[in-house]
N, C-alpha and C positions, 0 to 999 in steps of 0.2 A: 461901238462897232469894232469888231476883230480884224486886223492885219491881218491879207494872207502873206503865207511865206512864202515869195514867187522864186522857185529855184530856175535860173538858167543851165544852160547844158553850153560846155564850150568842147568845141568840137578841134581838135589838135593835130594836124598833117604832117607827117614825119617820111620827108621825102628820102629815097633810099639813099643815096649819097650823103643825106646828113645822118643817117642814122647808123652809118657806118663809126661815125667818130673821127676825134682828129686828136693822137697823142701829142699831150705839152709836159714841160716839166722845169717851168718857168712864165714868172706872170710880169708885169708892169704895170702899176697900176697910178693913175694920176688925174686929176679932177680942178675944174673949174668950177664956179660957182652955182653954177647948172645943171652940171653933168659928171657923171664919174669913166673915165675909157679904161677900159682894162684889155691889154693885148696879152695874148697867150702865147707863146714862144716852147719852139725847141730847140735844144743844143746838144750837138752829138758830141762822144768824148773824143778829146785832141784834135776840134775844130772850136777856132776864138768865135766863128760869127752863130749868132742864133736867128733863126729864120722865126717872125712871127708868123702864125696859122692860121689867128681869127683875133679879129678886136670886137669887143663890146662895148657903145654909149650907151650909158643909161641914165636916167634921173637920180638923184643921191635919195629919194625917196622908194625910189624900186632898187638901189644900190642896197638898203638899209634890208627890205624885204629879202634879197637876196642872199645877205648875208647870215637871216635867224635862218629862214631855211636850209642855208648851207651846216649854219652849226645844229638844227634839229635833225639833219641826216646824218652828219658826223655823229652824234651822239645815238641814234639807234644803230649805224653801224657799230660801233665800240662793244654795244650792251650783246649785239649779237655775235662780234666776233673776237672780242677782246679788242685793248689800249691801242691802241697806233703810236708806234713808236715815232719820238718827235728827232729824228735825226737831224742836228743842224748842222754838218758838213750838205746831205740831200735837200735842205728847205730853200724851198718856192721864192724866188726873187722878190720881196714888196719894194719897189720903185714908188715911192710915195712920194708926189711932188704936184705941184699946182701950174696950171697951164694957162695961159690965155683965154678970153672967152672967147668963145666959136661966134 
């Protein structure tokens, strides 16, 4: 007897205020056994404090998910628009540090 291939439809709501965006240009990222939080931050120039924007929990198994995705968009961007230049005076804060469990 054949498997059908039952496809679902997920239906995805992008409320106007989120879909405006929220510019970061700094992350923090830190993880317990469980979870991985990642706060997204910006910091204007010749101010010391960075105001966080949004933080994300996630499981380290949707962390992991998150992560090819992120590098399978980096890499069709690249093909389409050329290199990204890797400027490390400009790179992204990795605060990489282990936390308590929640």
């Amino acid at each position: 007897m054949a498997e059908e291939n039952k496809s679902t439809q997920l239906n995805v709501e992008l409320p106007a205020e989120v879909a405006e965006g929220t510019y970061v240009n700094m992350a923090f990222i830190a993880h317990s056994s469980s979870e991985i939080i990642m706060d997204f931050a910006r910091i204007m120039p010749g101010v010391k404090n960075a105001k966080v924007k949004s933080r994300l929990i996630v499981s380290p198994e949707n962390a992991k998910r998150f992560l090819k995705a992120l590098q399978d968009n980096i890499s069709k961007y690249e093909q389409n628009f050329g290199k990204i230049k890797d400027n490390e005076s400009r790179q992204i804060t990795m605060d990489v540090s282990t936390i308590g469990e929640a």
